[in-house]
CHARMM-style PDB file with segment names, atoms N, HN, CA, C and O in Angstrom:
ATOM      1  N   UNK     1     -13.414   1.005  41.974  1.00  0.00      PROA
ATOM      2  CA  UNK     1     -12.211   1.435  41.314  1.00  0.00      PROA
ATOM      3  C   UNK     1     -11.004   1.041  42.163  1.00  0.00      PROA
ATOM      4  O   UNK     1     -10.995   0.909  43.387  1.00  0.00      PROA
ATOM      5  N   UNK     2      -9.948   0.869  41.282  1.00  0.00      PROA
ATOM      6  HN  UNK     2      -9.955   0.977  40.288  1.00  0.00      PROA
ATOM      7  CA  UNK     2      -8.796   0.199  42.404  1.00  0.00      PROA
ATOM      8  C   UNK     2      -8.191   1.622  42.347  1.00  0.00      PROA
ATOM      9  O   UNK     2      -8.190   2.397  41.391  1.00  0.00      PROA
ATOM     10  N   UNK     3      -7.712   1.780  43.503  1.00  0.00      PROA
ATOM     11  HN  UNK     3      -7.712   1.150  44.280  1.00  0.00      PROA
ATOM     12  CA  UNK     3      -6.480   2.662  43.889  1.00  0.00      PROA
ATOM     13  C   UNK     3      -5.089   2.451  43.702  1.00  0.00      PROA
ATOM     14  O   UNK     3      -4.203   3.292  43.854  1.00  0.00      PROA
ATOM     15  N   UNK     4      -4.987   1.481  43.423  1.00  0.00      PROA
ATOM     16  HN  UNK     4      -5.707   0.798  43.300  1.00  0.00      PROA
ATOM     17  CA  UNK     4      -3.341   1.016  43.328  1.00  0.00      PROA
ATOM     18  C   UNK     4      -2.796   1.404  42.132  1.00  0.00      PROA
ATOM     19  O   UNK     4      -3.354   1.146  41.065  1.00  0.00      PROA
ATOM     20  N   UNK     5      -1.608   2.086  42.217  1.00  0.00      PROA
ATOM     21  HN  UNK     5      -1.154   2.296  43.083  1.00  0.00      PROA
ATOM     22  CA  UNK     5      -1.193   2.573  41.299  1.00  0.00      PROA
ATOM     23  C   UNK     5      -0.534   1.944  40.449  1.00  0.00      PROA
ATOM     24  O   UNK     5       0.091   0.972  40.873  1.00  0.00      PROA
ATOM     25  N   UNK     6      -0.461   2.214  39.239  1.00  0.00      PROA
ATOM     26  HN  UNK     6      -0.969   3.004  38.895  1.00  0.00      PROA
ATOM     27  CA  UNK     6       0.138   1.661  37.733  1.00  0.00      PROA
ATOM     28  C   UNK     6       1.316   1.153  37.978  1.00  0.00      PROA
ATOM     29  O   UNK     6       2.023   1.579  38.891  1.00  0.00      PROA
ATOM     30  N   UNK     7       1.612   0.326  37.305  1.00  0.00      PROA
ATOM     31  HN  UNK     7       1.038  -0.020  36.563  1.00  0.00      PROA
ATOM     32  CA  UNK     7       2.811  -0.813  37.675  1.00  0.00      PROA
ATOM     33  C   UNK     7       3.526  -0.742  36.162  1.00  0.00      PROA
ATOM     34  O   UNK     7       3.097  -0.770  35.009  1.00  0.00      PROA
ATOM     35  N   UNK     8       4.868  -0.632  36.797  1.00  0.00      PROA
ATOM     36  HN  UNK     8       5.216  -0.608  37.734  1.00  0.00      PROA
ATOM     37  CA  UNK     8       5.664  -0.013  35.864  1.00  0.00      PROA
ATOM     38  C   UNK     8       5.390  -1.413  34.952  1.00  0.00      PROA
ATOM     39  O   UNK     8       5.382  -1.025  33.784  1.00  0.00      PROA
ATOM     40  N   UNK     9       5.225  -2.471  34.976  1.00  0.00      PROA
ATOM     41  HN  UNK     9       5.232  -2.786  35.925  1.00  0.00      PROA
ATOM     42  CA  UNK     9       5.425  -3.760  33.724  1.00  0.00      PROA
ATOM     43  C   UNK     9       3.626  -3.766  32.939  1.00  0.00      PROA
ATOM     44  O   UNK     9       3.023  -4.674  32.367  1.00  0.00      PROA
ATOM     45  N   UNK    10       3.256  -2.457  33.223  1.00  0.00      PROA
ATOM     46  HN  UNK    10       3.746  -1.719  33.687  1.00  0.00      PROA
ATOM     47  CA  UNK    10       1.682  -2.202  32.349  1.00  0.00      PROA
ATOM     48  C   UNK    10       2.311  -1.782  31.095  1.00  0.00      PROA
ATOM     49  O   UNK    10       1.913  -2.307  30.055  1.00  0.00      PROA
ATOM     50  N   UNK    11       3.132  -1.007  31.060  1.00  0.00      PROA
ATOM     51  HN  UNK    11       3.455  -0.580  31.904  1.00  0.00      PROA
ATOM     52  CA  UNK    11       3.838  -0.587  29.965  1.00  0.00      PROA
ATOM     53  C   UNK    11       4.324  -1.604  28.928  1.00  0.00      PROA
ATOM     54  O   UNK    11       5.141  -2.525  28.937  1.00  0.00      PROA
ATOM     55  N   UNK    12       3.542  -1.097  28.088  1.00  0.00      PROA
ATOM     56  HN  UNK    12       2.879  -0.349  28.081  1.00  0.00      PROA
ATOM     57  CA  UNK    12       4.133  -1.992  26.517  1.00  0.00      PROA
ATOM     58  C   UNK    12       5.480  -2.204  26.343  1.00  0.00      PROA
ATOM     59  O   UNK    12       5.994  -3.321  26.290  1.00  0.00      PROA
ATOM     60  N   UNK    13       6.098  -1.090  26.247  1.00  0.00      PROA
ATOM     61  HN  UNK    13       5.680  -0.183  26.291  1.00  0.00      PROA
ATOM     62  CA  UNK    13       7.736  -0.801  26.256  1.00  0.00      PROA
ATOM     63  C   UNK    13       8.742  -1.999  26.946  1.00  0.00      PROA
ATOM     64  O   UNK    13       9.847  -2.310  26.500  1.00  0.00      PROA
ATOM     65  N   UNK    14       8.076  -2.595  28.156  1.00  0.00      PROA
ATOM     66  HN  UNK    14       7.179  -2.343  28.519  1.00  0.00      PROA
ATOM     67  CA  UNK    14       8.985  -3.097  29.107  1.00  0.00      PROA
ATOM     68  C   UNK    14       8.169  -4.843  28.847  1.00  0.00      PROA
ATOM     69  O   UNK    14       7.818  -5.543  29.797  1.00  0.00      PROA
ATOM     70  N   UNK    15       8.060  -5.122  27.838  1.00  0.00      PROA
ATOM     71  HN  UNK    15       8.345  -4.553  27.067  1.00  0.00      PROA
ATOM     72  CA  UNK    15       7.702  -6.642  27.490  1.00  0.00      PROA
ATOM     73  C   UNK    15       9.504  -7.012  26.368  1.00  0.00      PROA
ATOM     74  O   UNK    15       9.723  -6.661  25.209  1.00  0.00      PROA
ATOM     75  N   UNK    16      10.347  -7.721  27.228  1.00  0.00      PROA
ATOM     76  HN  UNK    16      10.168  -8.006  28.170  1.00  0.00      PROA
ATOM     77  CA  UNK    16      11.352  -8.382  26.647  1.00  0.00      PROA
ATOM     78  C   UNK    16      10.450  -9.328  25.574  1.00  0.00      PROA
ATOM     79  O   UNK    16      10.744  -8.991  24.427  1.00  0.00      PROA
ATOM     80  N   UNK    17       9.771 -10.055  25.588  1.00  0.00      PROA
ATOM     81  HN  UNK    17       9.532 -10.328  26.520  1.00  0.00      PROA
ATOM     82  CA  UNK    17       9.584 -11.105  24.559  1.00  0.00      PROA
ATOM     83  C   UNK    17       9.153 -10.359  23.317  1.00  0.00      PROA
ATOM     84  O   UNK    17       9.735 -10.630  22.267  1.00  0.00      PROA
ATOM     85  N   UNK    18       7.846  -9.116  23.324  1.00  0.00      PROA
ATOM     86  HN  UNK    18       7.373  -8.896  24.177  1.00  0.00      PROA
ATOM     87  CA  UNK    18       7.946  -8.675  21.948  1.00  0.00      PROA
ATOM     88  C   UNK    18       9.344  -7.871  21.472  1.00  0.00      PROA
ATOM     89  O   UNK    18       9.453  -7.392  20.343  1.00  0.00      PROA
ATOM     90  N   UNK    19      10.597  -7.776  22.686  1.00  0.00      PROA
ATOM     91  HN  UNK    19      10.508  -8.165  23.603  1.00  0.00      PROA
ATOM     92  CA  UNK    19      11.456  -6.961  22.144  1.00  0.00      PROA
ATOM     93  C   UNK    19      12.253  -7.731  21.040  1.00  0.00      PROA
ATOM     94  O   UNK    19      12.731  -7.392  19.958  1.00  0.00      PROA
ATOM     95  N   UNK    20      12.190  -9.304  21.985  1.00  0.00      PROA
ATOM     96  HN  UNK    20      11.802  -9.579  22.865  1.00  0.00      PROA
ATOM     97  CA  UNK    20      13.143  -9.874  21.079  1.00  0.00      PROA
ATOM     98  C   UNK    20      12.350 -10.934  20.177  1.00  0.00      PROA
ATOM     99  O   UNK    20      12.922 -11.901  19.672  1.00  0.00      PROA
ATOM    100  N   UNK    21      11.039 -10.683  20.025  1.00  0.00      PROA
ATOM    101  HN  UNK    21      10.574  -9.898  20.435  1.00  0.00      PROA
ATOM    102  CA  UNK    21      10.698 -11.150  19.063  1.00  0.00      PROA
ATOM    103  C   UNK    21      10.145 -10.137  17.609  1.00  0.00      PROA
ATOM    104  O   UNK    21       9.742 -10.560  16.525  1.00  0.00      PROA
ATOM    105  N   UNK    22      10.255  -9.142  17.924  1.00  0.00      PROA
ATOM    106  HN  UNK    22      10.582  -8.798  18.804  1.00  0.00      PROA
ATOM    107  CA  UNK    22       9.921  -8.042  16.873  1.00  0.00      PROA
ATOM    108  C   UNK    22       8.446  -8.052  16.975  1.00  0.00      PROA
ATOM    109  O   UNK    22       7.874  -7.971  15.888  1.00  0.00      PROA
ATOM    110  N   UNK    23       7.764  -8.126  17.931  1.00  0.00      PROA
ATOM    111  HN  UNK    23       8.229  -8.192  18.814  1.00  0.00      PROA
ATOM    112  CA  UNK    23       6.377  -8.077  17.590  1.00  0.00      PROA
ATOM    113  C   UNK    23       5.774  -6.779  18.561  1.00  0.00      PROA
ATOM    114  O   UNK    23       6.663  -6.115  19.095  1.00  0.00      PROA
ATOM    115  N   UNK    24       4.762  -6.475  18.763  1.00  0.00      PROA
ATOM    116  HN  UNK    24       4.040  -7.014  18.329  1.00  0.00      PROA
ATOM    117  CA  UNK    24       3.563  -5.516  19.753  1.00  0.00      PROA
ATOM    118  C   UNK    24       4.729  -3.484  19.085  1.00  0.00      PROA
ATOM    119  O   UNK    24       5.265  -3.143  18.031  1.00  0.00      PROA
ATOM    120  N   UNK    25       4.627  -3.126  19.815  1.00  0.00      PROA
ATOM    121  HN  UNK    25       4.191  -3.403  20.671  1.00  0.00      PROA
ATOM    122  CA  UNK    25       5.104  -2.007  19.841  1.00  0.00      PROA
ATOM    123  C   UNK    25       6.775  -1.835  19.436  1.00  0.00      PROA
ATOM    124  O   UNK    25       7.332  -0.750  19.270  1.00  0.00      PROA
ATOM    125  N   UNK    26       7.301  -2.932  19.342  1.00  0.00      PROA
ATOM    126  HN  UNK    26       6.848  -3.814  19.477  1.00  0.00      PROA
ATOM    127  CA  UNK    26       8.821  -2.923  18.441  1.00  0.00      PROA
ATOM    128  C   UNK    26       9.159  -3.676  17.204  1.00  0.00      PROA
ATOM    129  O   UNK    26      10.141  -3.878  16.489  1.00  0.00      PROA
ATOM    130  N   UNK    27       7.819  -4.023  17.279  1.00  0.00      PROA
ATOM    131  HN  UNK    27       7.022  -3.859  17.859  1.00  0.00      PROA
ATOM    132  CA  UNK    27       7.511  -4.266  15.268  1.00  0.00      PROA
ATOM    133  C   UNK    27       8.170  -3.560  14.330  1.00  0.00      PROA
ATOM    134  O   UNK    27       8.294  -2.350  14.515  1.00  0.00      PROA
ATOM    135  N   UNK    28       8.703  -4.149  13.183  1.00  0.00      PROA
ATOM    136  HN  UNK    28       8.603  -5.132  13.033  1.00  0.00      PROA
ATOM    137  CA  UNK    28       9.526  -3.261  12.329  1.00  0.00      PROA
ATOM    138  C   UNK    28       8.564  -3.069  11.235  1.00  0.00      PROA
ATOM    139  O   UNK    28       7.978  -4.113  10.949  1.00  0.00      PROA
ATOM    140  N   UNK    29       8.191  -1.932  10.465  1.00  0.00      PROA
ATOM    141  HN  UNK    29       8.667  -1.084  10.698  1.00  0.00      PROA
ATOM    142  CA  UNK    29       8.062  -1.659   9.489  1.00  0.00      PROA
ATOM    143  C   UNK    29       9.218  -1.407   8.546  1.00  0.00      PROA
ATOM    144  O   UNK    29      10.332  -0.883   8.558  1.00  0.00      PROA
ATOM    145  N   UNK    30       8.001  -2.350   7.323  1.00  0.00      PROA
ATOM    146  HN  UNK    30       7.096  -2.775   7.314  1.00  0.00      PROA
ATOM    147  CA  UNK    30       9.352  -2.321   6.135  1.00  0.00      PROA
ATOM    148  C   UNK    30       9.375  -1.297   5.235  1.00  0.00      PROA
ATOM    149  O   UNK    30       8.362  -0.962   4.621  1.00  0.00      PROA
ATOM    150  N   UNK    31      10.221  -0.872   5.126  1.00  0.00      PROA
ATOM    151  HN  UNK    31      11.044  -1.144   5.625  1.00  0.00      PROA
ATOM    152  CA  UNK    31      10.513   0.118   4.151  1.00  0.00      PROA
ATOM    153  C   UNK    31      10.096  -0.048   2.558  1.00  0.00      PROA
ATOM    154  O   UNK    31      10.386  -1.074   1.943  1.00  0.00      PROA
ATOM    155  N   UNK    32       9.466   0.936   2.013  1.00  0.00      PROA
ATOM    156  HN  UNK    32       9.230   1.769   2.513  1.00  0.00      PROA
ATOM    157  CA  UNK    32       8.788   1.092   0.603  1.00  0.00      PROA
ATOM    158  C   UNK    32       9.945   0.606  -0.353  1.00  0.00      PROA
ATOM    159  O   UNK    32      11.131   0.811  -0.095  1.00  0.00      PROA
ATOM    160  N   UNK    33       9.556   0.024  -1.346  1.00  0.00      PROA
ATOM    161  HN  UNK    33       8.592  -0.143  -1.557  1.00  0.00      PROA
ATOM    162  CA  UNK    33      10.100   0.055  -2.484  1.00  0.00      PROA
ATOM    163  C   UNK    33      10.323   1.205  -3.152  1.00  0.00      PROA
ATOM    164  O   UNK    33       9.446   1.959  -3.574  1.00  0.00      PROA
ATOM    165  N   UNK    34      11.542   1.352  -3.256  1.00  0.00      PROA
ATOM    166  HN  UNK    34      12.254   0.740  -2.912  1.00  0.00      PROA
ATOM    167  CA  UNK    34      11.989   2.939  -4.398  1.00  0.00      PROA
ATOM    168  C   UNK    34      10.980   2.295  -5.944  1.00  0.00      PROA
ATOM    169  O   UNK    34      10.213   3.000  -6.600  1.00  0.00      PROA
ATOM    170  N   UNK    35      11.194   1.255  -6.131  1.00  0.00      PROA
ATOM    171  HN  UNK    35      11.818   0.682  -5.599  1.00  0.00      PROA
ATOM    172  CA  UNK    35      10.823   0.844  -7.277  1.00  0.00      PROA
ATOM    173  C   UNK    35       9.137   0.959  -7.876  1.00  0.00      PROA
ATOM    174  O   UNK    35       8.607   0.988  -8.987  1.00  0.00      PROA
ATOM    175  N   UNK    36       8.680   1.002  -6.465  1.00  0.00      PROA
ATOM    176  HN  UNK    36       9.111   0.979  -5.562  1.00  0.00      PROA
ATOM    177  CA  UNK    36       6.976   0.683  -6.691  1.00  0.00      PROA
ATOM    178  C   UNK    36       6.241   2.355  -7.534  1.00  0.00      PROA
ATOM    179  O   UNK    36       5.565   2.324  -8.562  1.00  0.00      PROA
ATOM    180  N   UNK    37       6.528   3.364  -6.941  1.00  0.00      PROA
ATOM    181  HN  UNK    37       7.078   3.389  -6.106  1.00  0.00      PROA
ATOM    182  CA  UNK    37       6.412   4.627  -8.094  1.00  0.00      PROA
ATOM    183  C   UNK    37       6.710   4.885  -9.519  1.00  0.00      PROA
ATOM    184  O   UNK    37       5.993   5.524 -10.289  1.00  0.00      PROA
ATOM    185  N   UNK    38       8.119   4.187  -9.859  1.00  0.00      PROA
ATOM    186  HN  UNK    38       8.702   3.668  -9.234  1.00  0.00      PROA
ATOM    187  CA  UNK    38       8.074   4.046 -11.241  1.00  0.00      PROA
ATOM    188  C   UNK    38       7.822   2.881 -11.744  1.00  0.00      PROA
ATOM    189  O   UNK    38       8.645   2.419 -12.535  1.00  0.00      PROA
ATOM    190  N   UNK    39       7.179   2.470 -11.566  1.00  0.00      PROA
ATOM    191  HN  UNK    39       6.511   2.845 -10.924  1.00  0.00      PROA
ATOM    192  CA  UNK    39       6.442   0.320 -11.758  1.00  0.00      PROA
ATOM    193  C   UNK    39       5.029   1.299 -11.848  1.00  0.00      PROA
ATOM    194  O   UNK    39       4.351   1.158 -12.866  1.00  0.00      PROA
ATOM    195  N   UNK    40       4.733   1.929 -11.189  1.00  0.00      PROA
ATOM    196  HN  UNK    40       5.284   2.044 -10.362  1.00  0.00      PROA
ATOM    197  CA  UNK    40       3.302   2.651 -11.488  1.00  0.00      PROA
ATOM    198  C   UNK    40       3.173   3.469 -12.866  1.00  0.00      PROA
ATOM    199  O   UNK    40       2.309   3.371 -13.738  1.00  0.00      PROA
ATOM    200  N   UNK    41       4.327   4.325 -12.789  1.00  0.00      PROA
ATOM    201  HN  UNK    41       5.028   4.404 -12.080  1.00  0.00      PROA
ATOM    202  CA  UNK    41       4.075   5.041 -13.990  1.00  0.00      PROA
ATOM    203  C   UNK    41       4.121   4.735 -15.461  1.00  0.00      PROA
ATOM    204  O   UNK    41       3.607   5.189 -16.483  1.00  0.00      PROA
ATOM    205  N   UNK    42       5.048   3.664 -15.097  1.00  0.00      PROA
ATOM    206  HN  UNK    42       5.465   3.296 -14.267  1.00  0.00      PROA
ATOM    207  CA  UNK    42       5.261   2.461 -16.351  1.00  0.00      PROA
ATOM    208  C   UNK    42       3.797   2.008 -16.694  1.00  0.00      PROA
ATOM    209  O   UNK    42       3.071   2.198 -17.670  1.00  0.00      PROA
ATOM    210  N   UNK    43       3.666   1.419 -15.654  1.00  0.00      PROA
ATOM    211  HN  UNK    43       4.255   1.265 -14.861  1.00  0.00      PROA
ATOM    212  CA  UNK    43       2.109   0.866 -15.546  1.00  0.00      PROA
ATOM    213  C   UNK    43       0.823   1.812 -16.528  1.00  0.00      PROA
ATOM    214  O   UNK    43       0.150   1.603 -17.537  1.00  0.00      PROA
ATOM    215  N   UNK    44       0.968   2.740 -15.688  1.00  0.00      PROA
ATOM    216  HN  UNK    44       1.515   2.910 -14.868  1.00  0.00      PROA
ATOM    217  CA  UNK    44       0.342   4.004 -16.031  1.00  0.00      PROA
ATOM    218  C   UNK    44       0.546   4.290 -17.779  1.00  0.00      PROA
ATOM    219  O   UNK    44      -0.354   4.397 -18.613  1.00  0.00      PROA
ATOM    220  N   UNK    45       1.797   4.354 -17.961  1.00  0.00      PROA
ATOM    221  HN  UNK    45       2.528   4.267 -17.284  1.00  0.00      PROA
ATOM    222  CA  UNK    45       1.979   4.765 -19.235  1.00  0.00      PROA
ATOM    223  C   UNK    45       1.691   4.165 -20.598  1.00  0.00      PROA
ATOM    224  O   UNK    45       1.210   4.713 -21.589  1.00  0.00      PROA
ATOM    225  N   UNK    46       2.071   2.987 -20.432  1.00  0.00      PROA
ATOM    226  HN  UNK    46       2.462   2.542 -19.626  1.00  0.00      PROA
ATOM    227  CA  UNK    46       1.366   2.085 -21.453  1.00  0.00      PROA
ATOM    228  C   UNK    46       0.061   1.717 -21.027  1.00  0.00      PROA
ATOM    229  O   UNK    46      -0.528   1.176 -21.963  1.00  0.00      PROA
ATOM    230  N   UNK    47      -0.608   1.786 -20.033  1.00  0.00      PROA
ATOM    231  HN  UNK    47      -0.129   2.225 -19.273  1.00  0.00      PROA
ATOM    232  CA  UNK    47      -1.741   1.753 -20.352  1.00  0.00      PROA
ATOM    233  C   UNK    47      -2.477   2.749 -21.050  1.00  0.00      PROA
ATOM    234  O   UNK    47      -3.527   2.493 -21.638  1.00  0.00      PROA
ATOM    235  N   UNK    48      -1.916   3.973 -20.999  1.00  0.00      PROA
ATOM    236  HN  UNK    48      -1.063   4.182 -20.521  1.00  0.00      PROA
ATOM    237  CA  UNK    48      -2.475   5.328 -21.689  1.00  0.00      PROA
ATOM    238  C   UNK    48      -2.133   5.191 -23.171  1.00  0.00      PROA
ATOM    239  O   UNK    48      -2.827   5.873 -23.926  1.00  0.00      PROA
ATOM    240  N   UNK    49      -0.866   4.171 -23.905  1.00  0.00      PROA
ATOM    241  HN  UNK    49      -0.302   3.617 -23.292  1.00  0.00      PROA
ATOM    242  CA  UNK    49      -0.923   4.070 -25.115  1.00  0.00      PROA
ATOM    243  C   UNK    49      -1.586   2.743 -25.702  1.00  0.00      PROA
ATOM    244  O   UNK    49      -1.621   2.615 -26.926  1.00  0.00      PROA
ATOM    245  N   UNK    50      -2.139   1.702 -24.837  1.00  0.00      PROA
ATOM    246  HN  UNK    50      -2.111   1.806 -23.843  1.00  0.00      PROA
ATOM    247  CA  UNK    50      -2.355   0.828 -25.291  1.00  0.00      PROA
ATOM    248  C   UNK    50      -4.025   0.856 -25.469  1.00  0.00      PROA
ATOM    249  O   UNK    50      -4.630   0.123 -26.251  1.00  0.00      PROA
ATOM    250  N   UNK    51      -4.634   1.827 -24.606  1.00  0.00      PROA
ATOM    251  HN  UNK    51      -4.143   2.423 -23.971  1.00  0.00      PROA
ATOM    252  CA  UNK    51      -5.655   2.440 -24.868  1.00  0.00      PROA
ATOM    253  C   UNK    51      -6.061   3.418 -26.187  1.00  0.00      PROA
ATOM    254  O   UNK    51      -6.942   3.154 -27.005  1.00  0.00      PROA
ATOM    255  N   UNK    52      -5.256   4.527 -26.184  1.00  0.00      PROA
ATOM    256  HN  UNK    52      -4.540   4.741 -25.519  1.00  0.00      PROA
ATOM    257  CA  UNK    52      -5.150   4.904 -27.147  1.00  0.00      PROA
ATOM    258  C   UNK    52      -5.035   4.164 -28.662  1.00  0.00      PROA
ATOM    259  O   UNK    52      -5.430   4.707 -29.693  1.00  0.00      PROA
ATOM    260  N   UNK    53      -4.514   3.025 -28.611  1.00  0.00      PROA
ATOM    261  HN  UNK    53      -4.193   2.583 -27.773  1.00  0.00      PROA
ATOM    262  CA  UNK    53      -4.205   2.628 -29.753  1.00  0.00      PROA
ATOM    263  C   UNK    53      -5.984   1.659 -30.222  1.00  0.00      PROA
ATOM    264  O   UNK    53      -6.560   1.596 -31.308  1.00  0.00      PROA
ATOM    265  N   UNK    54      -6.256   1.230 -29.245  1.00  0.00      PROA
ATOM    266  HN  UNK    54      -5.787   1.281 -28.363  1.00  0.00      PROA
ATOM    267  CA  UNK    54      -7.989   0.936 -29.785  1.00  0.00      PROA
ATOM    268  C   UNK    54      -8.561   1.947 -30.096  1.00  0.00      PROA
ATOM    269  O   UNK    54      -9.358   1.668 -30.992  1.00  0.00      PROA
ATOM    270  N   UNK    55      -8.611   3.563 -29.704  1.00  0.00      PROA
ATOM    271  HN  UNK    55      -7.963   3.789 -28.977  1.00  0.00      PROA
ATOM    272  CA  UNK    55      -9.311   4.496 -30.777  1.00  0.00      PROA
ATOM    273  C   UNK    55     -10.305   3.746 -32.303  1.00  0.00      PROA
ATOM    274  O   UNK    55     -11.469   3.420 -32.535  1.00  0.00      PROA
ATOM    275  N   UNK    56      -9.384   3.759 -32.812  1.00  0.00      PROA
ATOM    276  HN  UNK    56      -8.438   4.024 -32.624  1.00  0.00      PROA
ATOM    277  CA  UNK    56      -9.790   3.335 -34.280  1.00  0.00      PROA
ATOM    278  C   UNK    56     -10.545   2.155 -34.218  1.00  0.00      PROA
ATOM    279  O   UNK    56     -11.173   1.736 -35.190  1.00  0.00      PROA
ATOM    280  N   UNK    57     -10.520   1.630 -33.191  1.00  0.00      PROA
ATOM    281  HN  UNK    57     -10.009   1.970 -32.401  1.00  0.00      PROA
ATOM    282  CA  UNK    57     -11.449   0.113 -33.062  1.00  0.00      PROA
ATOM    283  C   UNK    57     -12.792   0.553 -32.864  1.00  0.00      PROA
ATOM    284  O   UNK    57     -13.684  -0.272 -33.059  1.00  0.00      PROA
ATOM    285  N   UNK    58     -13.001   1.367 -32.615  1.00  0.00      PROA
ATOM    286  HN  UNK    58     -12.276   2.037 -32.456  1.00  0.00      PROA
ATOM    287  CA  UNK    58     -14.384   1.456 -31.294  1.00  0.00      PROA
ATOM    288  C   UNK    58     -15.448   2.703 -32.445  1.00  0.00      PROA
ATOM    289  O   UNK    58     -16.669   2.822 -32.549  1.00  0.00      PROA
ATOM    290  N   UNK    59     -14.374   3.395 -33.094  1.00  0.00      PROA
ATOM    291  HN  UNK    59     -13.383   3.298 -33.010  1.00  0.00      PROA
ATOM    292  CA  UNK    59     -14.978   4.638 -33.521  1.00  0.00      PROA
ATOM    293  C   UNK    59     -16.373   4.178 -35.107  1.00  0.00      PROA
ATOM    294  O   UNK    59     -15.995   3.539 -36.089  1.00  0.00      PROA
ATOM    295  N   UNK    60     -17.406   4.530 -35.001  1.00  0.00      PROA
ATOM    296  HN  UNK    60     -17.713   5.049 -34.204  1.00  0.00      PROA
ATOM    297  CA  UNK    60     -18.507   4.415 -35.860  1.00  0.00      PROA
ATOM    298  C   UNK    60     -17.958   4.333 -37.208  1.00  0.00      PROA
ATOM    299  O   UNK    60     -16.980   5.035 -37.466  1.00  0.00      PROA
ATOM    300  N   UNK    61     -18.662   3.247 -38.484  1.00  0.00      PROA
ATOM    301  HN  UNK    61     -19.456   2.677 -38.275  1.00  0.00      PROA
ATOM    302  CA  UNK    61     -18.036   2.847 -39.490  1.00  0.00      PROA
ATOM    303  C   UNK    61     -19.210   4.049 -40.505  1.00  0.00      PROA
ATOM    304  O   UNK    61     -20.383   3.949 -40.146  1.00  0.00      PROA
ATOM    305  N   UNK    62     -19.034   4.752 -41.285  1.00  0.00      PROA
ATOM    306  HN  UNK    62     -18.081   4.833 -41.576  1.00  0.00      PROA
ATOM    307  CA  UNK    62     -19.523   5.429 -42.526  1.00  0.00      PROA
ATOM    308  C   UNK    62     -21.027   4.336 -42.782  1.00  0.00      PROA
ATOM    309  O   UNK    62     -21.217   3.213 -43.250  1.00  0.00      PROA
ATOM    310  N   UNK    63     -21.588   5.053 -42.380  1.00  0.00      PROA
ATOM    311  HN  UNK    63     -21.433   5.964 -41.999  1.00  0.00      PROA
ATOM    312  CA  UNK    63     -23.313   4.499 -42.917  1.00  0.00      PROA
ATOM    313  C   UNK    63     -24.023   3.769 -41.623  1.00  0.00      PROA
ATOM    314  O   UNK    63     -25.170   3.354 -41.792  1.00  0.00      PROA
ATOM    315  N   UNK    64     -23.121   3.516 -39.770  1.00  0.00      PROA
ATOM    316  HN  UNK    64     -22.189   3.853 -39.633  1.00  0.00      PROA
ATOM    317  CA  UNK    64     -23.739   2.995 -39.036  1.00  0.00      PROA
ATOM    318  C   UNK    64     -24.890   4.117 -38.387  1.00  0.00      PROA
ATOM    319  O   UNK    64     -24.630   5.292 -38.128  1.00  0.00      PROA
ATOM    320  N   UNK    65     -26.300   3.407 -38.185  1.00  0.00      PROA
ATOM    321  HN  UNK    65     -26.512   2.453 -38.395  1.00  0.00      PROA
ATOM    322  CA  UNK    65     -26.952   4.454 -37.579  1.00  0.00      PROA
ATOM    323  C   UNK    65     -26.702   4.973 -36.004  1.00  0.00      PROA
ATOM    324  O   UNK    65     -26.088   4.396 -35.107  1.00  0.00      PROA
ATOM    325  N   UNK    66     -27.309   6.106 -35.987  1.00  0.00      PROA
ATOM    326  HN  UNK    66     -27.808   6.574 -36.717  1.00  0.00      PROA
ATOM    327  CA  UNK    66     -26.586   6.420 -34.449  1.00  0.00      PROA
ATOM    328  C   UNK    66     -28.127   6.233 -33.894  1.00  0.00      PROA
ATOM    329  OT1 UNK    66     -28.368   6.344 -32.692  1.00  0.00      PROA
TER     330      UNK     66
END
């Protein structure tokens, strides 16, 4: 085991190149779309009527056997 103690440039924090390149631990996360929740529900919603509207497709014709 080494004895020598931790060296302050072990630290992630103190790397200039990912600082100024945006990368390791000063990576930016991008911020969500406001838009992507109601793009879902839209989504969501006509699919619940466009479903609905095959009902009548699917349902057994008068005289099919079950």
């Amino acid at each position: 085991m080494n004895r020598m103690p931790c060296s302050i440039t072990d630290d992630p924090y103190c790397d200039a190149s990912d600082y100024f390149e945006k990368e390791g631990v000063y990576k930016e996360t991008p911020e969500p779309n406001p838009d992507d929740q109601y793009d879902k529900w839209v989504e969501d919603k006509l699919f619940n009527i466009i479903k609905s509207s095959f009902k009548p497709l699917i349902t057994p014709h008068v005289g099919d056997k079950k």
